[in-house]
N, C-alpha and C positions, 0 to 999 in steps of 0.2 A: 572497542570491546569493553571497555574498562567503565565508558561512561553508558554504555548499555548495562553493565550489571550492576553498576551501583543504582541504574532507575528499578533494575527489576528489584531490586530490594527495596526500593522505596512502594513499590506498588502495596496498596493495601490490600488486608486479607479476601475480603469479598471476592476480590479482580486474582488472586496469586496463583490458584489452582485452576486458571484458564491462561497465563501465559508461561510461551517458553521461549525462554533465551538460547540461541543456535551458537553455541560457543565457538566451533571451528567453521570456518568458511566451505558451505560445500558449494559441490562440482554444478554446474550450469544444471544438469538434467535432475538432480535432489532439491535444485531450488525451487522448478517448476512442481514437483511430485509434493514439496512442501507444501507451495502457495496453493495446490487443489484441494489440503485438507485444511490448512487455517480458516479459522472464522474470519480475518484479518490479518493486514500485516501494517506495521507503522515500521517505518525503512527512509534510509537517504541515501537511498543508491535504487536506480533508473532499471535499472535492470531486472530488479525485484519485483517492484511497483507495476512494470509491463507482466513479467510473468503472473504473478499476482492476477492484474485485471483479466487477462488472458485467460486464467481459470475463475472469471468470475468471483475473486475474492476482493473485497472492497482492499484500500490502501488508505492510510494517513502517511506524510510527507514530511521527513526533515527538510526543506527546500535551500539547497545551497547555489540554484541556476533556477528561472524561470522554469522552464522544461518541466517540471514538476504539474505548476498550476496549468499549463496548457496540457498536458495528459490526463488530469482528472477533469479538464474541461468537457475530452471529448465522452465523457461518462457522464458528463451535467454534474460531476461529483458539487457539494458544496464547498466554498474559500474555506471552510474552518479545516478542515482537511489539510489544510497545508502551512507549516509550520514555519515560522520563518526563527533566524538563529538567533537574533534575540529573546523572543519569547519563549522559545523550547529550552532555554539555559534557567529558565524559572520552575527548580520543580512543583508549586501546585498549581502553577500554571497548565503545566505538561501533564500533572497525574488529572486535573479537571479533564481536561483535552480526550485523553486515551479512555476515562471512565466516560462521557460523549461517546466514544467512538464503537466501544464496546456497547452501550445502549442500543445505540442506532443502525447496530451491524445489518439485524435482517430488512431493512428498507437499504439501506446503502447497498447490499447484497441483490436486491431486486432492481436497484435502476444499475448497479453494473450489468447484469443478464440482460436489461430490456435495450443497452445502447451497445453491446458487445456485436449483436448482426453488422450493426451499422459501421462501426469502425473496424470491424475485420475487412469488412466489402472496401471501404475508402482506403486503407492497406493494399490492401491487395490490389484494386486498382492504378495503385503507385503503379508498379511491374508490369501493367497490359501492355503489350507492345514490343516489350523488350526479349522477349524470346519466342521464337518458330514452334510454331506447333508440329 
């Protein structure tokens, strides 16, 4: 948290009055109710980044485990999306990155929705089988 509010201070003016820093950790169901209204989320935790695409909101990736690049893969997201920890320890590295990110929201916003059918089906797929109808 600490190194999430000293970036949010570092954000410049243009970008400050469209980001918000989530100070206390909420509960699983305020994460997803979140991720349906952000324009975006830039997150390093797995969990977000799924809720996130799941409501069709793009994600940028602290990546601290593959796992990462292979989930924005299955959205065709682009590599620049995923941060790896040396680079993201650079802040105008990281503030170029997120001013990117925020540019490109409503295209990155549109090929989430165009490849969300498809990986819900190959999800769910997983489980065919597994229980009686």
């Amino acid at each position: 948290m600490t190194t999430l509010a000293a970036l949010a201070e570092k954000i410049g003016a243009s970008l400050r009055d469209q980001v918000f820093l989530v100070e206390e950790p909420p509960s699983a169901a305020e994460i997803k109710a979140i991720a349906k209204y952000a324009d975006g989320a830039v997150t390093g935790r797995m969990h977000l980044a799924i809720a996130a695409l799941g409501q069709t909101t793009p994600v940028m990736a602290f990546a601290y485990q593959d796992k990462f690049a292979g989930l924005l893969q299955h959205f065709r997201m682009p590599e620049w999306l995923v941060l790896d920890a040396e680079s993201a320890t650079d802040p105008d590295y990281l503030i170029a990155r997120i001013e990117r990110f925020v540019t490109e929201l409503p295209a990155l916003r549109a090929e989430v929705e165009k490849h969300l059918p498809a990986v819900t089906a190959a999800a769910n797929a997983t489980f065919e089988g597994l229980f009686q109808q």
